[in-house]
C-alpha positions, 0 to 999 in steps of 0.5 A: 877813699878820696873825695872825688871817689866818694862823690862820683858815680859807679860807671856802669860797664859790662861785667864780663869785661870788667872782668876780663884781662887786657891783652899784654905783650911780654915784658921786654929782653935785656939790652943785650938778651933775646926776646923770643916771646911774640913770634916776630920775625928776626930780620930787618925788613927789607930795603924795598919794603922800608922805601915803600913804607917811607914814600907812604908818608908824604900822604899821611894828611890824607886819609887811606884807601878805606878798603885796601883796593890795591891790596885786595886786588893783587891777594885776589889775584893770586888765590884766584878770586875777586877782590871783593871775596878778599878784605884786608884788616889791622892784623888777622886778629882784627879780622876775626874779631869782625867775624865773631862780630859778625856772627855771634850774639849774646847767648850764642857760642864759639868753638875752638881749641885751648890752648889755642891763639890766647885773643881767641877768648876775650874776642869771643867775650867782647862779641857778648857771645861764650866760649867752649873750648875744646882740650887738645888731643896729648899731642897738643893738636885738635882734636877736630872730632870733639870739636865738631862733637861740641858744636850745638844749636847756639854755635855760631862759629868754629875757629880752627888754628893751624898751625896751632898757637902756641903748640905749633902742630897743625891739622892735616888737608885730610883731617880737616875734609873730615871735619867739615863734613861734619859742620852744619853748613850755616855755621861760619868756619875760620881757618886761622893760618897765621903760620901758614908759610913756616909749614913744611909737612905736605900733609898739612891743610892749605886753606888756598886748596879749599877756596870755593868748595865750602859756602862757610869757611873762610881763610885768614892769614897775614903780613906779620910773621913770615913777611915780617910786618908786625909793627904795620898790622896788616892781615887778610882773609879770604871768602864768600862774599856774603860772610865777608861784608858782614865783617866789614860792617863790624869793621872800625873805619880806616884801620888799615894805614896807607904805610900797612898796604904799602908796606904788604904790596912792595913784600909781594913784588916777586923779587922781594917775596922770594928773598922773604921766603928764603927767610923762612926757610932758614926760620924753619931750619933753625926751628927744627934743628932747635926742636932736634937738639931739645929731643936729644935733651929729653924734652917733650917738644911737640910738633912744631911747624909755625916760627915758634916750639911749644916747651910742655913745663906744666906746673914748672911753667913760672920757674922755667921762665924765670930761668930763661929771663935771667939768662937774658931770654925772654919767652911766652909762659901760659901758667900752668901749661907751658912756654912758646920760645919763638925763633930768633936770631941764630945765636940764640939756638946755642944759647937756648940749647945750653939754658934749658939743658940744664931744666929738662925735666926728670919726669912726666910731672915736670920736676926739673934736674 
């Protein structure tokens, strides 16, 4: 022990966060390697969006509109609401953060599934607030019925994911009706579709479809997937007015950039959302014809409907991502459940294809060939 150590006195910081683990990215790919671990979106952005973004900088001396106002107006025009039943935060998960916030004290509890979004813990242990985490149905989605079963008298919020991250199966528009009949109207309902624009089932729940029927459900999405923006950190959500000012009074001042608003107000214009679209459906291609060539190898894969498949390795989990990184791939792994392989650039597939051709496991326990 040195001298200052001995000398200064213990900061008195709260255990739980002590205690709690930092949100880290993946490591990096090789040079010449894939990094498939953060759901990024493989294409450059495009030139309008980069323009944009650029022109933003001859203001950075000022600060931005602190309540994104243009780009509330242009989303609240499209989901056919006010602007102020839109706000605009760094990122979906900054929004939620402020929802928890808003809602769940200590001593109170949050509900959602596990695995599910992996910052869904630590929000809820920074709001001072406790988790219950419901397990996925064998399917790997929610289980919306145990869900609602879980909720109690200290519930105050219930997240739900959908598609679900990192599983990627999605909860249906009816059994989503059937879930919210079942919530106590005073508790607050986060509808995370962070994914929402890779779905390609009919069947899927479509938060836009639910806007003004429940007095507490609000809906988040965001730029960073499928308009390929997740280095601006920009998100929204959508709701009653009332739950929405109690997130912006949680909100850090300013924490949406002018290059962010930017940046999601030129991916909007028609002709750049519509090439942005084709993006996605080629991501969703590439996604399926992935998740077809691991059934054919005989691999477990889940439903998948975000940019991402879900490889259920269970206790295999380390092995198998240490596999993928020496062949200069870099996925997801939550030891001891499984790996999220994101969808990349498409020569990635065939690469994909022939590593874990060789790791698909020869039994239900996950032993590999």
């Amino acid at each position: 022990m040195t001298a200052s150590e001995s000398t200064t006195p213990g900061i008195r910081l709260r255990p739980e966060i002590a205690a709690l683990p930092p949100y880290r990215q993946g490591r990096p790919a090789p040079a010449d390697g894939f990094k498939l671990s953060s759901n990024e979106n493989p294409f450059d952005p495009l030139a309008g969006v980069v323009e944009a973004v650029a022109a933003s900088a001859a203001q950075i001396n000022r600060y931005p509109d602190a309540t994104a106002l243009a780009l509330r107006e242009r989303l609240a025009t499209r989901f056919g609401v006010t602007a102020d039943e839109v706000i605009v935060g760094a990122g979906s998960v900054a929004l939620i953060a402020q929802f928890v916030l808003a809602a769940a004290s200590p001593g109170d509890e949050v509900v959602y599934s596990w695995r599910s979004f992996e910052a869904y813990p630590g929000l809820v242990t920074v709001a001072g607030a406790k988790s219950v985490q419901v397990p996925n149905r064998a399917d790997h989605g929610h289980d919306l019925d145990a869900i609602a079963a879980a909720i109690t008298d200290r519930t105050r919020v219930v997240i739900v994911c959908s598609p679900n991250n990192p599983t990627g199966v999605l909860v249906t528009a009816a059994e989503f009706e059937a879930f919210m009949a079942k919530v106590p109207a005073d508790r607050l309902v986060l509808l995370d579709e962070a994914y929402r624009e890779f779905v390609t089932v009919e069947a899927s729940v479509d938060g836009a479809d639910l806007i003004g029927r429940y007095p507490n459900l609000v809906l988040l999405r965001t730029f960073s997937k499928a308009y390929g923006l997740a280095g601006l950190r920009v998100g929204y959500a959508v709701g009653p007015v009332a739950i929405l000012d109690a997130a912006r009074a949680t909100a850090i001042p300013l924490g949406v950039t002018a290059a962010s608003s930017a940046g999601a107000l030129a991916s909007l214009e028609p002709a750049a959302e519509a090439e942005l679209l084709e993006r996605v459906a080629a991501l969703a291609e590439r996604r399926d014809r992935l998740r077809s060539g691991l059934i054919a190898q005989g691999w477990q894969v889940p439903e998948a409907q975000g940019n991402f498949v879900w490889l259920p390795t269970g206790e295999q989990t380390a092995e198998v991502a240490e596999r993928l990184f020496e062949a200069s791939v870099v996925a997801r792994a939550f030891p001891p459940e499984g790996i999220r392989v994101s969808i990349g650039e498409e020569a990635s597939v065939d690469i994909l294809l022939g590593i874990l051709g060789e790791l698909v496991p020869t039994s239900q326990e996950g032993r590999l060939n």
